[in-house]
BAGUMAR-226729 format. One record per residue (C-alpha): residue number from 1; x, y, z. Coordinates in steps of 0.02 Angstrom, whole numbers, always signed. Example, Ala and Ser with C-alpha at 12.3 -4.5 7.8 and 13.67 -1.06 7.14 Angstrom:
<r num="1" X="+615" Y="-225" Z="+390"/>
<r num="2" X="+684" Y="-53" Z="+357"/>
This chain:
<r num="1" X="+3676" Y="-1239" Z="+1456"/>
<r num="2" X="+3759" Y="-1082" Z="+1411"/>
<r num="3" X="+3727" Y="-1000" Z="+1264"/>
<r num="4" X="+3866" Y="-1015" Z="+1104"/>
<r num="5" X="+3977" Y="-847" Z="+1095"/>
<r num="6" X="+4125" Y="-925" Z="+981"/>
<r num="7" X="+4106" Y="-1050" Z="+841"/>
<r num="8" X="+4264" Y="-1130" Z="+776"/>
<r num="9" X="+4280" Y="-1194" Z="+604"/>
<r num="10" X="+4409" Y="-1332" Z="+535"/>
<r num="11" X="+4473" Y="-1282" Z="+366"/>
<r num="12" X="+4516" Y="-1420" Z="+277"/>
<r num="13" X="+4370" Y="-1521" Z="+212"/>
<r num="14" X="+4243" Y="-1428" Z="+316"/>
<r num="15" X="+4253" Y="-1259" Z="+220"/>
<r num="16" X="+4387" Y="-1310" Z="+90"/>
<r num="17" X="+4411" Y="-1464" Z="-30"/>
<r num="18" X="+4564" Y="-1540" Z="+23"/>
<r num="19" X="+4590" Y="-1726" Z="+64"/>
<r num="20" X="+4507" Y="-1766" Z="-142"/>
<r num="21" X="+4665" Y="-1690" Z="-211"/>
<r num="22" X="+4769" Y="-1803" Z="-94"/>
<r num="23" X="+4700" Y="-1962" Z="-147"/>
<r num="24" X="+4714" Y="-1893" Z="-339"/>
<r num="25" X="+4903" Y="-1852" Z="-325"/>
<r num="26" X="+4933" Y="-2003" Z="-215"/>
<r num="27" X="+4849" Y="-2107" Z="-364"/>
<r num="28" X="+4982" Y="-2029" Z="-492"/>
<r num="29" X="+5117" Y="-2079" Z="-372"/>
<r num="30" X="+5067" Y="-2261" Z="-369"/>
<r num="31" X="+5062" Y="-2260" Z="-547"/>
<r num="32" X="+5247" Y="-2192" Z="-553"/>
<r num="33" X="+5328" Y="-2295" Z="-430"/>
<r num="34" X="+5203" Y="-2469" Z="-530"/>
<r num="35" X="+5362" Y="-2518" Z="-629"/>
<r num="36" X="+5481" Y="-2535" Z="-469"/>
<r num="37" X="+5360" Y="-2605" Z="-335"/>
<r num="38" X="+5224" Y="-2690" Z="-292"/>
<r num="39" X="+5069" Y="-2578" Z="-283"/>
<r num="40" X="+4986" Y="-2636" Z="-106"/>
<r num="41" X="+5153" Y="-2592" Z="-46"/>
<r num="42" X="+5162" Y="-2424" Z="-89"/>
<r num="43" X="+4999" Y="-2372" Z="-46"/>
<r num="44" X="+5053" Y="-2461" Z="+148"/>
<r num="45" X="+5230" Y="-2391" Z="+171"/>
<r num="46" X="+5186" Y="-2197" Z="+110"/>
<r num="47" X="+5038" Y="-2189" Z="+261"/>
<r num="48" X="+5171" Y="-2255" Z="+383"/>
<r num="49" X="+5289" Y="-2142" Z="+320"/>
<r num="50" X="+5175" Y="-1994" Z="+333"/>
<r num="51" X="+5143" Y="-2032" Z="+513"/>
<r num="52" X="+5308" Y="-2066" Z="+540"/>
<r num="53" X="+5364" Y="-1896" Z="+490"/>
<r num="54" X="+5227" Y="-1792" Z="+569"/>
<r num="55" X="+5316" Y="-1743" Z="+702"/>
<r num="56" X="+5466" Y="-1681" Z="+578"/>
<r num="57" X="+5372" Y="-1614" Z="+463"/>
<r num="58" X="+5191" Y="-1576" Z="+519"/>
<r num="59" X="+5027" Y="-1581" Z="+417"/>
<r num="60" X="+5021" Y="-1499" Z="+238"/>
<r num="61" X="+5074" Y="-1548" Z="+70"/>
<r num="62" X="+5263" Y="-1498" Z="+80"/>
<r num="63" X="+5280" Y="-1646" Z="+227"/>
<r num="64" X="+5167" Y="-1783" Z="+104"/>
<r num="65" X="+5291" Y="-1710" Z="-46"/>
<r num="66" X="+5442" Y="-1767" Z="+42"/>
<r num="67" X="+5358" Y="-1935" Z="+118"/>
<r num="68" X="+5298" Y="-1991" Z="-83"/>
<r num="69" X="+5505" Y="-1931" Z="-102"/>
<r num="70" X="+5564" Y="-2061" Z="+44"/>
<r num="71" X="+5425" Y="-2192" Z="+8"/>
<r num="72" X="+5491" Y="-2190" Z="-172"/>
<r num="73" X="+5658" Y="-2213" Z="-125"/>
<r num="74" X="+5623" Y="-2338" Z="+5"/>
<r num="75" X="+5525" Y="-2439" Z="-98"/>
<r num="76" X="+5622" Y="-2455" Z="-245"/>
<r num="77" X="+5756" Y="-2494" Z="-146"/>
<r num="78" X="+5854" Y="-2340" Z="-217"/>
<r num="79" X="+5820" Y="-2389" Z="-394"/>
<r num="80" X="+5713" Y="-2242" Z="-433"/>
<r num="81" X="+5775" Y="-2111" Z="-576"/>
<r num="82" X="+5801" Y="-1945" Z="-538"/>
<r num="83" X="+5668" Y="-1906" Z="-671"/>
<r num="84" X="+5541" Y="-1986" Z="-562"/>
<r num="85" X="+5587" Y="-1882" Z="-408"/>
<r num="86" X="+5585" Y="-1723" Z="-517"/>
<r num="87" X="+5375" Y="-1798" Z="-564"/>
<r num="88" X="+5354" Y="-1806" Z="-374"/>
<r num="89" X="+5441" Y="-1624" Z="-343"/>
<r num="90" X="+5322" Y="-1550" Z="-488"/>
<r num="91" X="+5164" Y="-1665" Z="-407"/>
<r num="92" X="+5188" Y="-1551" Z="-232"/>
<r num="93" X="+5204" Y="-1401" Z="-334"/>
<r num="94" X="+5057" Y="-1410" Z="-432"/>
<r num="95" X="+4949" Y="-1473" Z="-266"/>
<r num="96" X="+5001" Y="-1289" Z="-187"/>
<r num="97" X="+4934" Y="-1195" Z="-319"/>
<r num="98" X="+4795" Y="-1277" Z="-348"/>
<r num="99" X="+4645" Y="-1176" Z="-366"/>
<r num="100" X="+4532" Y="-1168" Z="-195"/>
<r num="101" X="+4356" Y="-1233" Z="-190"/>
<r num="102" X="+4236" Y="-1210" Z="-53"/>
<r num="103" X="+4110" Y="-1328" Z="+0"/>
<r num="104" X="+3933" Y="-1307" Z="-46"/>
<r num="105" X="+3865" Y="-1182" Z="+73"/>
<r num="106" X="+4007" Y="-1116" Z="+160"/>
<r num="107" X="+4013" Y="-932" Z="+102"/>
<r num="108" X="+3831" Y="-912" Z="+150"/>
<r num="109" X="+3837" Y="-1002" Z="+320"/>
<r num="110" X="+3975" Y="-881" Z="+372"/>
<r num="111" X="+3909" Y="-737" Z="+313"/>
<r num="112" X="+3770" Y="-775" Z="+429"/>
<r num="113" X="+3829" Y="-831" Z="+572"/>
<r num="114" X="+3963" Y="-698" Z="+573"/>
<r num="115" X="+3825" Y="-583" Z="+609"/>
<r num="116" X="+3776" Y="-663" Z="+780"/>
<r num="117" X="+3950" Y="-768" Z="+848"/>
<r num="118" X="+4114" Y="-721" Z="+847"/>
<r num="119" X="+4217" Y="-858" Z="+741"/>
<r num="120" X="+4363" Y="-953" Z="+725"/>
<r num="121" X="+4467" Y="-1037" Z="+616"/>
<r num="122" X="+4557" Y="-1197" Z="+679"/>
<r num="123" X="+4653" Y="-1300" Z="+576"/>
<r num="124" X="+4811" Y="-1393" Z="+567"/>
<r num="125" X="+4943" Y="-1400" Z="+424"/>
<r num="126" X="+5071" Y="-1289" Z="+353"/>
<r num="127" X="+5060" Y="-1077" Z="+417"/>
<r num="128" X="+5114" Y="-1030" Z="+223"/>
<r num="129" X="+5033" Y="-1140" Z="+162"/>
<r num="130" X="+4862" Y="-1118" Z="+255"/>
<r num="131" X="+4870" Y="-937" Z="+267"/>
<r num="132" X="+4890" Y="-920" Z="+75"/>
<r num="133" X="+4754" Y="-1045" Z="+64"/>
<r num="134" X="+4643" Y="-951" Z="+158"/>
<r num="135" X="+4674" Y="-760" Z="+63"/>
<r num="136" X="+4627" Y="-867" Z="-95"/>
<r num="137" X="+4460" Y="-909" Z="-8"/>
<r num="138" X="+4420" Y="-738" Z="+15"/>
<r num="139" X="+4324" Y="-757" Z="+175"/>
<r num="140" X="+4467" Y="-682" Z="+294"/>
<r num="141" X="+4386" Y="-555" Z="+369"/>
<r num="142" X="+4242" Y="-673" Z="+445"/>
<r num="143" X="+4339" Y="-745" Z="+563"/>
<r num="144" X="+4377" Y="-682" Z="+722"/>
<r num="145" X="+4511" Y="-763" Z="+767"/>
<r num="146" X="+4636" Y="-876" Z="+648"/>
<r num="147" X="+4746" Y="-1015" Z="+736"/>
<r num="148" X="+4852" Y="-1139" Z="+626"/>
<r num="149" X="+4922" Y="-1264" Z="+735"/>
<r num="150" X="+5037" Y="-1414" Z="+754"/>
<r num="151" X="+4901" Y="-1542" Z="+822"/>
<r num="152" X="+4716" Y="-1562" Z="+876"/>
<r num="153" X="+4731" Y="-1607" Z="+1051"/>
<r num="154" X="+4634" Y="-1568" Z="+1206"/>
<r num="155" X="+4802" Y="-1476" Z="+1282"/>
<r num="156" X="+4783" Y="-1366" Z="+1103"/>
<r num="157" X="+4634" Y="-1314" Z="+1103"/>
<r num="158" X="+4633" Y="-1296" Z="+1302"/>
<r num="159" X="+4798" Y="-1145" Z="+1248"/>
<r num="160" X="+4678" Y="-1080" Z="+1123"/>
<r num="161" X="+4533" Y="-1057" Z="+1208"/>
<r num="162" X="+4643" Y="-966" Z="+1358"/>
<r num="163" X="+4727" Y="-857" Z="+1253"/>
<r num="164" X="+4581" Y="-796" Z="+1174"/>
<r num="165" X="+4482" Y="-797" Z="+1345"/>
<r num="166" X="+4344" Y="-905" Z="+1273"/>
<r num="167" X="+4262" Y="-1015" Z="+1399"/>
<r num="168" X="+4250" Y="-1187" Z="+1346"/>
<r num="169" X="+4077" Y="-1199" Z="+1378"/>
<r num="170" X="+4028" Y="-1061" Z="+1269"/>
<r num="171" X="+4129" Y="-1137" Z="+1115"/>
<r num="172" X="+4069" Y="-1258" Z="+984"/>
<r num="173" X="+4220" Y="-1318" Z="+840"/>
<r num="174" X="+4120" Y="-1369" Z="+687"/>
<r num="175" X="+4237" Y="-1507" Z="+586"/>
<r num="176" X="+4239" Y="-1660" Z="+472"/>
<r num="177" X="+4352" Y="-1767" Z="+600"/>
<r num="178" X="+4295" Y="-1849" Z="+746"/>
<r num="179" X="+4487" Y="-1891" Z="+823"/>
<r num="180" X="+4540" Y="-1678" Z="+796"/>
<r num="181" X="+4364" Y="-1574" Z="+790"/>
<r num="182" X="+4266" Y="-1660" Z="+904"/>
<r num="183" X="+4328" Y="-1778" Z="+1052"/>
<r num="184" X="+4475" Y="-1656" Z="+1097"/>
<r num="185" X="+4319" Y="-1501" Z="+1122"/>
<r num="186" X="+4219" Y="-1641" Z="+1206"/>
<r num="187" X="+4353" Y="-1681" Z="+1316"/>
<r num="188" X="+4381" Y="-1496" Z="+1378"/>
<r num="189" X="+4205" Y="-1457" Z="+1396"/>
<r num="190" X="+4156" Y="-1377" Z="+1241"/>
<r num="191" X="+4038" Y="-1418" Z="+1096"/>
<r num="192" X="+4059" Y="-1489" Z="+942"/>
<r num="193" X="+3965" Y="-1503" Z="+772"/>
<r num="194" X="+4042" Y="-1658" Z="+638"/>
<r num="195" X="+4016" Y="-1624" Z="+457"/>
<r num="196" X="+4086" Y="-1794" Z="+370"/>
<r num="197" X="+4168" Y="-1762" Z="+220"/>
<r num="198" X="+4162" Y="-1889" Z="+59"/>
<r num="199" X="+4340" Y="-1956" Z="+102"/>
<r num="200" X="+4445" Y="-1973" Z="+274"/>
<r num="201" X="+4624" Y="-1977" Z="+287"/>
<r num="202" X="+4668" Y="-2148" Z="+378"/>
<r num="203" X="+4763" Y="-2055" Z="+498"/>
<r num="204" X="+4609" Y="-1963" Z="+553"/>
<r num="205" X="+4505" Y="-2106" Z="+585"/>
<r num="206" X="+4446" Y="-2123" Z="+742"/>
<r num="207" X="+4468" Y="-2319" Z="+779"/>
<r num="208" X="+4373" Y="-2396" Z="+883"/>
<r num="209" X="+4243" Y="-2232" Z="+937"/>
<r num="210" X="+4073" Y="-2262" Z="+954"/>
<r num="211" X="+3971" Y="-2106" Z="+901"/>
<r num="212" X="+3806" Y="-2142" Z="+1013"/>
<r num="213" X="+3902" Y="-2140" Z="+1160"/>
<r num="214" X="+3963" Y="-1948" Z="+1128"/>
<r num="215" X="+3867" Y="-1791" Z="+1155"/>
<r num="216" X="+3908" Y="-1717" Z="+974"/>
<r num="217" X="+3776" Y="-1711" Z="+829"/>
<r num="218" X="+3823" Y="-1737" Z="+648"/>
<r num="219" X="+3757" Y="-1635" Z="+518"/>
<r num="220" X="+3765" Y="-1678" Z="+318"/>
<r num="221" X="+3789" Y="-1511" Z="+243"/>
<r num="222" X="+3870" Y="-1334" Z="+324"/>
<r num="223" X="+3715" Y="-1250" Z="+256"/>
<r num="224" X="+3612" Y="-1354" Z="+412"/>
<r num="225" X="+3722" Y="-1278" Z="+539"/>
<r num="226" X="+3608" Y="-1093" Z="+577"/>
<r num="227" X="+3451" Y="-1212" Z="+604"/>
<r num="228" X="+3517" Y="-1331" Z="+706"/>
<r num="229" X="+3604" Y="-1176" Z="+809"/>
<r num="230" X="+3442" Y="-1109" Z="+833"/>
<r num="231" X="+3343" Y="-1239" Z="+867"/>
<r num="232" X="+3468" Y="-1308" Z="+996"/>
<r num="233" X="+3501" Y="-1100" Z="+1083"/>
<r num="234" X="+3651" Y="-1088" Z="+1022"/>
């Protein structure tokens, strides 16, 4: 097996905090819509929505800011105030600048590997958004490489890796979702490290996978990434 030259990294909930303040704003928009509709409802029709739109809108907060907007509207059968959209507006708003927090680990386990791979950065959502997201992290000038794109698929990262003239079998992504940071690098012949975070969007689930029948490992923390690299020649 070759040795690893590039390591990619997911950015979202594998260096950054992210899906935690998803669930908390989604909580406040249950709790807003509670006096027009039925709760179990809401929670139902805004996940369909969000996939619905994905391909309008993309990842990111400004696409989840206008599917609480529709869901409201939907749900409530039109009978939502104005007021309440405004709440929603000012929910997205204050979800963009929210103040960035890295995962335990992550500034030294770049620092360190920086010194011996080339890496990446990966990661779906929003190019504003993400970008401006990553200045705030500070850790920039790591990376290699920096690709926001539309979707995790094995035709996206198969672009990447071309463009960048990586061979797949000297690449490893490193990410907290099995269906966009690791099967897609499996499928194309590359490596691939899962880091579980504490909470998984539904969407991201992968339904129906059985781990033990993949070649990926899964770590528990970032910080075990260096030892498990050397230990497995990478």
């Amino acid at each position: 097996m070759k040795p690893i030259t590039t390591i990619a990294f997911d950015f979202d909930d594998t260096l950054v905090h992210n899906e935690t303040l998803f669930v908390v704003t989604q909580e406040r928009f249950y709790d807003l819509v509670a006096p027009y509709a039925n709760a179990g409802d809401v929670h139902d029709r805004l996940l369909q929505r969000e996939i619905a739109n994905l391909h309008l809108f993309g990842y990111g907060i400004k696409g989840f800011t206008l599917s609480m907007i529709e869901t409201a509207i939907e749900v409530t059968e039109g009978k939502v105030p104005a007021e309440a959209i405004q709440q929603i507006v000012e929910m997205g708003k204050q979800m963009l600048d929210h103040p960035i927090e890295l995962l335990e680990g992550v500034q030294d386990t770049l620092e360190l590997l920086a010194g011996s791979h080339r890496l990446m950065l990966i990661t779906k959502g929003d190019l504003f958004d993400q970008e401006s997201k990553l200045a705030r992290t500070g850790l920039g000038d790591l990376f290699w490489e920096v690709e926001v794109v539309s979707e995790k698929d094995p035709e996206t990262y198969r672009r990447v890796l071309d463009r960048h003239e990586v061979p797949a079998d000297e690449f490893l992504m490193v990410g907290n979702s099995v269906k966009s940071d690791i099967l897609p690098v499996l499928e194309i012949g590359g490596r691939a490290v899962h880091i579980p975070y504490v909470v998984t969007w539904a969407h991201e689930e992968a339904n129906g996978h059985d781990k033990s029948s993949q070649d990926f490992i899964s770590l528990d923390a970032i910080k075990e990434l260096p030892a498990y690299l050397n230990g497995s020649g990478g």
